[in-house]
C-alpha positions in Angstrom: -17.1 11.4 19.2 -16.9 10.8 22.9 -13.5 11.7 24.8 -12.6 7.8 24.8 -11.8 7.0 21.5 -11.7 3.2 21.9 -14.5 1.1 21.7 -12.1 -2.2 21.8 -9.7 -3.0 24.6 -7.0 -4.4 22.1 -7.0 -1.2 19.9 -6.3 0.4 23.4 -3.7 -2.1 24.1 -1.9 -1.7 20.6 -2.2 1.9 21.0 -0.6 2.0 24.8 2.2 -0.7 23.6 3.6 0.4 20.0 2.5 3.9 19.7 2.2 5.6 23.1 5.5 7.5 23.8 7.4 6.9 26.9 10.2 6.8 28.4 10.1 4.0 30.7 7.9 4.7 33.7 7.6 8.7 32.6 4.5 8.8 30.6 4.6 11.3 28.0 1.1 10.6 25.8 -1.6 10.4 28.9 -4.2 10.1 25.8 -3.9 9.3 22.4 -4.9 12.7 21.7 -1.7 13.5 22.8 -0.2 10.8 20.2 -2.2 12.6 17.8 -1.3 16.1 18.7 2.9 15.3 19.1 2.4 13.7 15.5 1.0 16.9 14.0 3.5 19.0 16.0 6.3 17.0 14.8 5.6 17.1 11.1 4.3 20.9 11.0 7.7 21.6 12.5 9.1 21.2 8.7 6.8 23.6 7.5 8.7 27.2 6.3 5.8 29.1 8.1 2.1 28.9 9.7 3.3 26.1 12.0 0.4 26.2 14.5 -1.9 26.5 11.5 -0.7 23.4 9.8 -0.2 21.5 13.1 -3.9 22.3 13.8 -5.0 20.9 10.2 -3.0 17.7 10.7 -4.7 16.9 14.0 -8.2 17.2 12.5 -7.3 14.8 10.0 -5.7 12.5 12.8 -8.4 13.0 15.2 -10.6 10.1 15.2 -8.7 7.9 13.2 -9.7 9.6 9.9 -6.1 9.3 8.6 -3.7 7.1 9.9 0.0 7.6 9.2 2.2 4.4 9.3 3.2 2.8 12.3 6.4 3.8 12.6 5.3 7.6 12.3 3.0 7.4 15.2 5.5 5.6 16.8 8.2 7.4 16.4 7.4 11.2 15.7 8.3 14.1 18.2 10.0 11.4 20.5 13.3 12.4 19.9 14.5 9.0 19.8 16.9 8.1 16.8 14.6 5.7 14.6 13.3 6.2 11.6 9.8 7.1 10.3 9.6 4.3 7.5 8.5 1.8 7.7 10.4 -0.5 5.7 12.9 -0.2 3.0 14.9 -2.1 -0.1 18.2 -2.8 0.5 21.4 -2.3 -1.5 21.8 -4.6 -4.3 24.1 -7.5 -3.2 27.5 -8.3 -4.4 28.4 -11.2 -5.0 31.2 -11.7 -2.9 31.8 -12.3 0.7 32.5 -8.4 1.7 29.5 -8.1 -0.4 27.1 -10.3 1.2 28.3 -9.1 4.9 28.2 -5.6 4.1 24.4 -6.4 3.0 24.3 -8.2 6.5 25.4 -5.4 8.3 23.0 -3.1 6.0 20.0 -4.6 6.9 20.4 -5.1 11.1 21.4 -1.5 10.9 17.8 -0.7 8.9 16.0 -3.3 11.2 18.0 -1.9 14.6 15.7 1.3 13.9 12.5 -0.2 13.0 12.5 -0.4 9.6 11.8 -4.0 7.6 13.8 -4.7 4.9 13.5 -6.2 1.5 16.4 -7.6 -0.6 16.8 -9.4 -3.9 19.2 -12.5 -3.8 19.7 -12.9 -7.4 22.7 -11.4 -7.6 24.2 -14.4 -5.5 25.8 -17.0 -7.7 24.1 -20.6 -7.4 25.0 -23.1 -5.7 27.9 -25.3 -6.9 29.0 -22.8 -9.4 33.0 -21.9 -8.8 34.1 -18.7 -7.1 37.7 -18.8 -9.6 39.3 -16.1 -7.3 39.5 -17.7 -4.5 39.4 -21.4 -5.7 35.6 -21.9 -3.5 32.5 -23.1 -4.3 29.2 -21.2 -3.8 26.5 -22.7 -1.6 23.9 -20.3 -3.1 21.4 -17.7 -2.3 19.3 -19.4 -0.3 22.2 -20.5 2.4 22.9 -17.1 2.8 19.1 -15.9 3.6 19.3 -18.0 6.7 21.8 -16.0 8.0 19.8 -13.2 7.4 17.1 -14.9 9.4 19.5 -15.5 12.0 20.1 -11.8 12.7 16.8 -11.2 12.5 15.8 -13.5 15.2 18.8 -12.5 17.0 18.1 -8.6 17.0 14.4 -9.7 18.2 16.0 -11.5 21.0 17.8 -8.1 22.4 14.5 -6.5 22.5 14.6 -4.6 18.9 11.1 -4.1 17.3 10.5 -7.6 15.6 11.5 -7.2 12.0 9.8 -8.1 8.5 11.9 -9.5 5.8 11.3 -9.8 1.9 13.4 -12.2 -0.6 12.8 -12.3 -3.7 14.9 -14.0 -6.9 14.0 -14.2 -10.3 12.0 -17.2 -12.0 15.4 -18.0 -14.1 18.2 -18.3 -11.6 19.7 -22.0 -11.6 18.5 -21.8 -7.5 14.9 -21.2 -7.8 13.6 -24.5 -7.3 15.5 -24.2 -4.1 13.9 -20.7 -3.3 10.5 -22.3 -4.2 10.9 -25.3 -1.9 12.6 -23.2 1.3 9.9 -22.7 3.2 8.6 -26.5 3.0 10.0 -26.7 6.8 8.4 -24.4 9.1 11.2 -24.1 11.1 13.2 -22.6 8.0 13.3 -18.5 7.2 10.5 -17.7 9.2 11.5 -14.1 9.8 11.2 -13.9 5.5 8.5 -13.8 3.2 9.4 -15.1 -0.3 8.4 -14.0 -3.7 9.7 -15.1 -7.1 10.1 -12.0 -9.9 8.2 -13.5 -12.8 8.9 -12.3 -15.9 6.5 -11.7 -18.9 9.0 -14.2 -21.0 8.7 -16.7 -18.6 4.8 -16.5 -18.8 5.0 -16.8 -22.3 6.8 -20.1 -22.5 4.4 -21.6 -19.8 1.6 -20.7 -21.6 3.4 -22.6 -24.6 5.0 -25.5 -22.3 8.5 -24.4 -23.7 12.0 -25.6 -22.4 13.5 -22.6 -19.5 16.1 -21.5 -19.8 18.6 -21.0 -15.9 21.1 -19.0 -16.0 23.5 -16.7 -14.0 25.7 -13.9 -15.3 29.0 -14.8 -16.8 32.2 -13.5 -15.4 34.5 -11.3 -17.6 37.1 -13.6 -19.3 35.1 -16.9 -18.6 35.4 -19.8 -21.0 33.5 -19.8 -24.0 32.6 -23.3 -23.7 29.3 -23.2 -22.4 25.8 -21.9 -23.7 24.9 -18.5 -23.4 22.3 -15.9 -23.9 21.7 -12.5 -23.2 19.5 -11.6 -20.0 18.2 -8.6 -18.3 19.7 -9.0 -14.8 19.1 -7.5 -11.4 21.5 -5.0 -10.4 22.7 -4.4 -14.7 21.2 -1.6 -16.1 21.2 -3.3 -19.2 21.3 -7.6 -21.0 24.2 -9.0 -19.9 25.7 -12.2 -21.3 24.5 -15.1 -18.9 25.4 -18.5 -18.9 22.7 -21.4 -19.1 23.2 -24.0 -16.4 20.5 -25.5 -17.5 16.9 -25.9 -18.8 13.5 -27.1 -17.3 9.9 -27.3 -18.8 8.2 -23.2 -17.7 5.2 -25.3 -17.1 6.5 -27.7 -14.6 8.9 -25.0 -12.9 5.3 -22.9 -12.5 3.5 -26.0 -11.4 6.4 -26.2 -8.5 5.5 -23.0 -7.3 2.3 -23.3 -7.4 2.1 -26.5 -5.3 4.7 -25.0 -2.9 2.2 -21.7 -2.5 -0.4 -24.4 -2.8 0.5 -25.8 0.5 2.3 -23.7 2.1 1.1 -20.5 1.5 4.9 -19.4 -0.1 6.1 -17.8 -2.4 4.3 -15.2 -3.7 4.6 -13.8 -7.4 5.9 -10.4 -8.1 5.1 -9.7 -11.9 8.2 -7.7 -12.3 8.1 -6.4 -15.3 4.7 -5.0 -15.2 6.1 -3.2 -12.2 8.8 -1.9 -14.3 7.1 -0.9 -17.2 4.6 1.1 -14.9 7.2 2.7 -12.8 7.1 5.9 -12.8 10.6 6.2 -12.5 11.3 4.1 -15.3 13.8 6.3 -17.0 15.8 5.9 -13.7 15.3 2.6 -11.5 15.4 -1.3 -12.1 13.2 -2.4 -9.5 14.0 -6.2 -8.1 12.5 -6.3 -4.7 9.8 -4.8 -2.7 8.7 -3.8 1.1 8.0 -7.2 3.2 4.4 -7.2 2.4 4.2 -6.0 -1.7 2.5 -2.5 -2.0 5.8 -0.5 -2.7 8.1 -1.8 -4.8 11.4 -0.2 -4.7 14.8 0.1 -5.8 18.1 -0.3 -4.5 17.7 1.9 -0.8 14.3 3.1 -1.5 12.1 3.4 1.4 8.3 3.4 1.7 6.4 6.3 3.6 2.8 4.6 4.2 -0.5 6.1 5.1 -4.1 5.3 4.9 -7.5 7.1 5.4 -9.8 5.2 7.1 -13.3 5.2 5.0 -15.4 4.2 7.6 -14.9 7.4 9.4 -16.6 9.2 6.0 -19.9 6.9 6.1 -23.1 9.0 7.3 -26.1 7.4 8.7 -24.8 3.9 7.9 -27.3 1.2 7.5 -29.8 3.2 6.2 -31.7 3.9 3.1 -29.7 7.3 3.3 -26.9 5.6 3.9 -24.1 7.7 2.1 -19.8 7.9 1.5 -18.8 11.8 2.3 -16.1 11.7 -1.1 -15.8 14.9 -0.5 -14.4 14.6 2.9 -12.1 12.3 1.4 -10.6 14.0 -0.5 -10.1 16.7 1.5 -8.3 14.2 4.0 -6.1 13.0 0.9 -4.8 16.7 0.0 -4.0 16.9 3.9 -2.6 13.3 4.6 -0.6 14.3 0.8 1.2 17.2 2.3 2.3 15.2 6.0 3.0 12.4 4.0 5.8 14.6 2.2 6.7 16.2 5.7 7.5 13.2 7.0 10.9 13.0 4.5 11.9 15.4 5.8 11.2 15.1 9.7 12.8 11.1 9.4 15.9 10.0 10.2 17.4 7.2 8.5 19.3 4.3 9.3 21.9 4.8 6.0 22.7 8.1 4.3 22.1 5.9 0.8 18.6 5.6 2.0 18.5 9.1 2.7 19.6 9.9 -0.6 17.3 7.8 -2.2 14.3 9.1 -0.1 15.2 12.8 -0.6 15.6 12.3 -4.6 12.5 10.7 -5.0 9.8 11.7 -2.1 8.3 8.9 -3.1 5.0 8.4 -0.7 2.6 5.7 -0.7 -1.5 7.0 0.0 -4.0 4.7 0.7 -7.2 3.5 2.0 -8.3 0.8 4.5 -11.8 -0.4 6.1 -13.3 -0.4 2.7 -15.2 -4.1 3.2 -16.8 -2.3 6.5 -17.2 1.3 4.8 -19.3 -1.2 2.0 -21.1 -3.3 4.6 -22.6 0.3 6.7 -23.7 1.7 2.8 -25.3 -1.8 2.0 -23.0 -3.0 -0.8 -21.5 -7.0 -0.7 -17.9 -6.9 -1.9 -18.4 -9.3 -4.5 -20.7 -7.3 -6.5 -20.4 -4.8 -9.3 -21.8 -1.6 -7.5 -18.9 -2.4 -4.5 -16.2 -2.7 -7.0 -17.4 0.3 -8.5 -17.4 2.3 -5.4 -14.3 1.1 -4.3 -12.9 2.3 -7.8 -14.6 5.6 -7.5 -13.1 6.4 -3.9 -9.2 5.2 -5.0 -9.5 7.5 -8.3 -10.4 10.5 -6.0 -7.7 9.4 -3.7 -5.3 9.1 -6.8 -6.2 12.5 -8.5 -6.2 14.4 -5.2 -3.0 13.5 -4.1 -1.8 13.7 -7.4 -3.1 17.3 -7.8 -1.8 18.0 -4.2 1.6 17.2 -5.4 1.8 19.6 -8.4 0.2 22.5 -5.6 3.7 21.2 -3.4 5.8 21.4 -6.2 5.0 24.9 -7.3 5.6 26.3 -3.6 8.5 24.1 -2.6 10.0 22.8 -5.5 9.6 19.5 -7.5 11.4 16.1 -6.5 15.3 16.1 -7.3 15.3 13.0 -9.4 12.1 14.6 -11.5 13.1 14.8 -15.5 9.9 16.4 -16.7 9.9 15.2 -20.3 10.5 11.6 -19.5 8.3 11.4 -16.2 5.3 12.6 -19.0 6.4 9.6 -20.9 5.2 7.2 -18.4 2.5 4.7 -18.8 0.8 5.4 -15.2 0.9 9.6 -15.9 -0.3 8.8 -19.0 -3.4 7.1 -17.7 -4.1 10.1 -15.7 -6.7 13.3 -16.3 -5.6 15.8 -19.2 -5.7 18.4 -16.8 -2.9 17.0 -14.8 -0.5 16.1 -17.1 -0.9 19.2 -18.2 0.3 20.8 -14.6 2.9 18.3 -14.5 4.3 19.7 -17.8 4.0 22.8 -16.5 5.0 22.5 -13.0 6.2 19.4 -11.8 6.0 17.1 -8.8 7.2 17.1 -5.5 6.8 13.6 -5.1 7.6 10.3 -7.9 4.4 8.4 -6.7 1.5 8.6 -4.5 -0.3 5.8 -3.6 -0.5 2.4 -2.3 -2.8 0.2 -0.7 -0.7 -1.8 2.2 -1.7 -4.3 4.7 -2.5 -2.2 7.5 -2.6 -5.0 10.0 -2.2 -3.3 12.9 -3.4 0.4 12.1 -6.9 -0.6 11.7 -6.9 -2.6 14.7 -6.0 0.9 16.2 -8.6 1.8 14.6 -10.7 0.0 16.9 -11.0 -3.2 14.4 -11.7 -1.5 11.3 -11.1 -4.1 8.0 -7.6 -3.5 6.9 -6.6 -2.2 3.8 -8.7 -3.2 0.7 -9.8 -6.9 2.3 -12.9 -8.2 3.0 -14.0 -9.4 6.7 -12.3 -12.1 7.5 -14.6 -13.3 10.0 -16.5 -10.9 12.4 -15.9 -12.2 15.8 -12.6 -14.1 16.2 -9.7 -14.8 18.5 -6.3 -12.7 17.9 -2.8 -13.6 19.3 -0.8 -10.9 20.0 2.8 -10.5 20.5 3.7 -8.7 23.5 6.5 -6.6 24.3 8.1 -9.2 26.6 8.1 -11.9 23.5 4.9 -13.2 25.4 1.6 -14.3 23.1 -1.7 -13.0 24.5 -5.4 -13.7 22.8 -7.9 -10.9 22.8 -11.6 -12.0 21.2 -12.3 -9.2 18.2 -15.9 -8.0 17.0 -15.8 -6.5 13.6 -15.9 -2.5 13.6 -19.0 -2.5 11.2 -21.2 -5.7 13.4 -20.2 -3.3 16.6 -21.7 -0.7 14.8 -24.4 -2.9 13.4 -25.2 -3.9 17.1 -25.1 -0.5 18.8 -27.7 0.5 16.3 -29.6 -2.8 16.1 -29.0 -5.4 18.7 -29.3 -8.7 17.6 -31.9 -10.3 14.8 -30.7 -11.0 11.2 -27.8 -9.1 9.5 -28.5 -7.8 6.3 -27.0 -9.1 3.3 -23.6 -7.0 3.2 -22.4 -9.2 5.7 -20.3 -11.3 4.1 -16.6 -12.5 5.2 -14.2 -14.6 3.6 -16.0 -17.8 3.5 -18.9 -16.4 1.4 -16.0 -15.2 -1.2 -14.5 -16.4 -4.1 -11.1 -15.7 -5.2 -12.6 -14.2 -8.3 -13.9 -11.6 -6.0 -10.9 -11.4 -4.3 -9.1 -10.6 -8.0 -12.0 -8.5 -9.5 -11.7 -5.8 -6.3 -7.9 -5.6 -6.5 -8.1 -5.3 -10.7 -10.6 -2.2 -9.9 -8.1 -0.4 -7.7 -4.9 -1.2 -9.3 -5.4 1.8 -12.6 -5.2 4.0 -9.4 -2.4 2.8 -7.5 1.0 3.8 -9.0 2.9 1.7 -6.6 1.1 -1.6 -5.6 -1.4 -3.2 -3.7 -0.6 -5.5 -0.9 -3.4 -8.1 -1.1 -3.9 -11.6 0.2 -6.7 -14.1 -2.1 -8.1 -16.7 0.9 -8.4 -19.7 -0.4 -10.6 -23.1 0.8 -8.9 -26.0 2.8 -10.6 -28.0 -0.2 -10.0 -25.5 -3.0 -8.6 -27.7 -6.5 -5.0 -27.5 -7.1 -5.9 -27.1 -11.2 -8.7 -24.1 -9.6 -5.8 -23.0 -7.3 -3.0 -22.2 -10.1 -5.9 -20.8 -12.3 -6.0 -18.2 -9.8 -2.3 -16.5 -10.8 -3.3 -16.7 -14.3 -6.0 -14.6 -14.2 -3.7 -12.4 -11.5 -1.3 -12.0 -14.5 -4.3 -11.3 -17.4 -5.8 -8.7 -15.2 -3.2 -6.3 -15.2 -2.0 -7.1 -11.1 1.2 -6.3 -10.1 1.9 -9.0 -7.3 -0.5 -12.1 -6.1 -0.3 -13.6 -2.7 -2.7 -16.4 -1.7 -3.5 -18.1 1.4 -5.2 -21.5 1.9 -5.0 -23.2 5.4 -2.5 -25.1 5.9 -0.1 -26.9 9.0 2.7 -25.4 7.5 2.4 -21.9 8.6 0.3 -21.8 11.9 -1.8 -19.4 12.7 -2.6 -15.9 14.5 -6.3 -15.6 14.4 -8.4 -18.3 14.9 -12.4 -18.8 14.0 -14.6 -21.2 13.5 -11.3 -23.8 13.6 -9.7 -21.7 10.5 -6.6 -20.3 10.6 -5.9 -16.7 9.2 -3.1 -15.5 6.3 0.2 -15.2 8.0 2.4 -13.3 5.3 0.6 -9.2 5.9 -1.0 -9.8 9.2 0.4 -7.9 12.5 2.6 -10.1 13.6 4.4 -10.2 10.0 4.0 -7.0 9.3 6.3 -4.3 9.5 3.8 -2.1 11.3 
């Protein structure tokens, strides 16, 4: 590659104002082979021996974008300044009480202080109207409260903190969720959040049967008996608790609500929650209720997400020729490396609460994924909506999956398997039990060093690094557009964006007719959108950040079809996006505006 990496002046600029180190006019990265090098420095420093060996091996796999770490790793490793390396976390679960919700306040500007986005669950919050006895008050509910969470989000952007990313979430039966559903109807109402609602496999059940819904809330201890009641897993119980029922709606029109709200205005999303628990690794352990801003790592209580991604398109060889091939091999080899920094990076981070820490340490939970896959398909020939794509794509995550997987049993046997690990039960899990024979059998017989492995996030603004590369698992969504981009003086900017594989295209080609594989967005369904997330997800133990575009003139009926199939796949999450006035826009082509919920400017890069 030449000595100038860049081939796009805004992957310059995002590299020179979020990842170059400085120290106000003292320039300490002159290149980004210095970003590179300080990265690998930093987390070969953890290593017991053969420092300059590893640091060496971690640069290779930096150097030309082959694997890129998380934003806030490049940002923030070897600097010396006290942030942390994560990227985002779930915070505490929230009592419901006022030293409760303001300790949770104070939690989260802490988290977001040091760069880290932050994901809560607000159904621990008791609706609004119900009776607090103790203090003789009435509750104003759970979605009162996120506003003042938006508050001190904007407020902490306004003393020049990195900008922050926000999750809520509540579950489908809390007496507030048509409230949560309807929030965002306003555009000038939790913009700093995105919303999803946990939907439950009972609660899919009775739409699919039109049945009455039940809403309810915990009882408290010693409360009348004079009201109906049932028994109801709960966020933040480890087991049923005894729940009052407020009241009941139809399932079908309580689904039909949020699917006209995402419908129109592009939130809330659906978290299938307990799919995610019943594929959690650490089921014997956690009761997951929220996730990271942007989907792909669901967590528990203080759980943090250590992201990273290799970039496919640096493994195509002669692309767009009849010998146009994938170098697998080359990824894995990339995956056992980015494996092994991935786990350094525990223990290099600080972290903005010692329960977060904890959490971190116990698990070493790390998220591995890909991104530039649509432009990796588009330079070997194949169109993302068609079977031999999918099958690639599939083919590429399972390597990905299996390597890391087999690089974590390699850890654990020289430095020891995670904390939290009970072997017998970790065997008993649904995802390890969809893996090789061969590696359950090392796992019986040696461990893990880390709970999970992969993910497929976002990746917003490490592929535009990455001089415009796709992101994540998405296709194109158009190849030349117009990006606004948030400066660091709160100022927007536009930059015009060619498409890493039509740049490549061109440098080879010039002009004349693209071949087939060009296809964006417009030329997708949402089927195809579905079927390429279905063929990843039996590889990704934690979850998949996606975003389904949807036409200006798709059919409501069509539209709400969309989740259902989401749900009978086997997805984790679904997040659509249709144009709309509600949520603006960031890049603009063609007169369409872009999804707002995992791009860079909500993302918690």
């Amino acid at each position: 590659m030449a000595d100038d990496p860049f081939i796009t002046e805004i992957s310059r600029h995002i590299w020179d104002s979020k990842y170059r180190f400085r120290d106000g006019d003292v320039v300490h990265d002159e290149t980004i082979d210095d970003t590179w090098r300080r990265i690998a420095r930093t987390l070969a420093g953890v290593e017991k021996d053969n420092w300059s060996r590893w640091e060496q091996v971690f640069y290779e796999a930096l150097r030309d974008f082959r694997f890129l770490p998380g934003g806030r790793i490049q940002a923030g490793a070897g600097t010396g300044r006290r942030v942390t390396l994560f990227n985002c976390f779930v915070m505490g679960t929230i009592e419901d009480s006022m030293d409760g919700i303001f300790d949770g306040l104070k939690e989260g500007a802490l988290t977001m202080q040091q760069g880290g986005g932050v994901g809560y669950d607000f159904s621990t919050l008791r609706p609004q109207g119900a009776q607090a006895k103790s203090v003789g008050t009435v509750a104003s509910g759970p979605v009162s409260f996120m506003q003042i969470w938006d508050a001190m989000c904007a407020t902490l952007l306004s003393t020049g903190a990195r900008r922050g990313a926000m999750m809520a979430t509540l579950r489908c039966d809390h007496p507030d969720i048509e409230a949560f559903i309807d929030a965002k109807r306003d555009s000038r109402v939790l913009r700093h959040f995105n919303l999803s609602v946990l939907v439950t496999d009972a609660f899919m059940d009775a739409v699919r049967r039109d049945d009455d819904w039940a809403l309810v809330f915990p009882a408290e201890d010693g409360a009348s008996p004079n009201f109906e009641t049932v028994q109801r897993a709960w966020s933040g119980q480890s087991a049923p608790v005894r729940c009052r029922v407020y009241r009941h709606v139809r399932a079908r029109a309580l689904w039909d609500r949020l699917m006209r709200a995402t419908y129109e205005y592009a939130e809330p999303g659906v978290l299938f929650i307990d799919r995610i628990n019943q594929l959690n690794n650490l089921w014997y352990r956690e009761q997951i209720s929220s996730s990271n801003p942007c989907g792909e790592i669901p967590l528990p209580p203080y759980g943090a997400c250590d992201l990273g991604s290799l970039n496919l398109t640096a493994f195509v060889h002669e692309p767009f020729s009849a010998r146009a091939r994938l170098d697998l091999d080359g990824v894995r080899s990339t995956a056992a490396v980015a494996a092994r920094m991935m786990d350094n990076v525990i223990d290099a981070s600080l972290f903005p609460l010692e329960k977060q820490a904890e959490q971190a340490r116990g698990t070493r939970r790390i998220g591995l994924g890909l991104t530039g896959l649509a432009d990796t398909l588009i330079m070997l020939g194949l169109r993302y909506d068609e079977e031999p794509a999918r099958q690639l794509a599939a083919d590429i995550m399972q390597a990905i999956c299996h390597t890391a997987y087999r690089t974590s049993i390699a850890l654990a046997r020289e430095k020891g398997v995670f904390p939290f690990f009970e072997r017998e039960k970790h065997l008993q899990g649904k995802f390890i039990q969809s893996l090789p024979h061969d590696i359950q059998n090392d796992i019986a017989r040696h461990g893990l060093r880390n709970s999970h492995l992969t993910a497929i996030a976002p990746t917003g603004t490490i592929s535009l690094l990455a001089n415009n590369i796709s992101s994540g698992l998405e296709p194109v969504y158009q190849f030349s557009l117009t990006r606004r981009v948030l400066e660091l003086d709160g100022r927007y900017t536009e930059h015009p964006l060619t498409d890493y594989a039509l740049h490549r295209w061109r440098e080879q080609h010039g002009g004349g007719k693209l071949p087939a594989a060009f296809v964006d967005t417009r030329a997708l369904t949402p089927a195809a959108h579905l079927d390429m997330q279905a063929a990843l997800q039996p590889f990704v133990d934690n979850s998949i950040s996606k975003t389904i575009n949807v036409p200006r003139d798709y059919r409501f009926e069509d539209f709400k079809e969309i989740y259902a199939q989401a749900n009978g796949l086997g997805l984790k999450g679904c997040t659509t996006f249709r144009p709309n006035p509600v949520t603006g826009e960031v890049l603009r082509g063609e007169g369409e505006s872009a999804p707002h919920c995992c791009t860079v400017e909500r993302e918690a890069d």
